[in-house]
Structure formats: structure tokens, C-alpha cells
N, C-alpha and C positions, 0 to 999 in steps of 0.2 A: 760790502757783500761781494762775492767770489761771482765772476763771469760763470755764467752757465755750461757743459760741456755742452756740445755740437752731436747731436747722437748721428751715426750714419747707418744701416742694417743690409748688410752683404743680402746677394740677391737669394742666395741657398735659406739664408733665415728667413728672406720675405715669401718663398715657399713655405716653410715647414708655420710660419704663423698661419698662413691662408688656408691649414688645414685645423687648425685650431677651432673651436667650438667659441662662439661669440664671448663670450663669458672670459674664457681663457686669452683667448685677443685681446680681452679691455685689463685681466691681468699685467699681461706684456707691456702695456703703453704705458699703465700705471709705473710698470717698477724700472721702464726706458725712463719715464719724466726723471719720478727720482734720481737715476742716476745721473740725468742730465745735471741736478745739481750738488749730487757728492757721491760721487763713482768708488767712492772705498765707503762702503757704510759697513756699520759692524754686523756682524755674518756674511758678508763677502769674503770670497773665498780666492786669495791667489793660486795662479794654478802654478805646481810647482816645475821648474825647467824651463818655464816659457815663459820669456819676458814680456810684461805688460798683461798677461791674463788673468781674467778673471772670474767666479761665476756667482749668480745669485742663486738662491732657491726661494722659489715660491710654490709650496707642493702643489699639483704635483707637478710644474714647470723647473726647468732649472734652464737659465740661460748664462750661454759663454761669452763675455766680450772682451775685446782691447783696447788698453786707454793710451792715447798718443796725444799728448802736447794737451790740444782742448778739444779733442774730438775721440767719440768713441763708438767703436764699431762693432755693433752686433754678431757675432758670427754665426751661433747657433740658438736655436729655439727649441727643447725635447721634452716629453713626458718622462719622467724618471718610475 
């Protein structure tokens, strides 16, 4: 079984969660676990031109991250 990623969450996402509605906060953590153990699932989204990006959609969440080595970093958290 594959080592888990290391999730980190840049400080701008851990705003934009803290304004999040409780519900949507336990969203986020869920689809963070996740990723923690396969950061490419299918409907992830590379973003194009920018290496290493990514995004997930959980309506109506969508978040941005970057996978490096075994760590991946939260950048953004939005309502779409």
C-alpha cells in the first residue's frame, strides 16, 4: 500500500475554510483525507500551464491544490 500524501493548507485556504458553513468544513477534510491517499482520483482536474495543479469539485466547493514529492498543499478553498 502507497505511503499516504502529507496534506499542508496554505494560510489564505485556512481563511477562506473558517468562513465556511460547518457542513462545508467537514466537506473539505473529507475530500483533504482523500486526497491524502490518491491525490489524482478520477474527476480531478489538472490545471493547465501550471505544473503540479490541481482541482477537485465538490459542488458547490471547488478546491485548488499542489502535489509535490509526498506532500500537498492546499492553496485555495471557493464556492463556485
Amino acid at each position: 500500500m502507497a505511503t499516504p500524501y502529507n496534506i499542508k493548507i496554505a494560510p489564505v485556504a485556512v481563511e477562506q475554510i473558517k468562513k465556511l458553513s460547518a457542513k462545508q468544513q467537514k466537506v473539505v477534510i473529507k475530500l483533504a483525507e482523500a486526497l491524502a491517499v490518491n491525490p489524482r482520483p478520477p474527476g480531478a482536474n489538472k490545471i493547465h500551464g501550471m505544473t503540479g495543479l490541481y482541482s477537485e469539485t465538490a459542488h458547490p466547493l471547488r478546491l485548488i491544490y499542489k502535489i509535490d514529492d509526498q506532500d500537498i498543499l492546499l492553496l485555495l478553498v471557493k464556492i463556485t
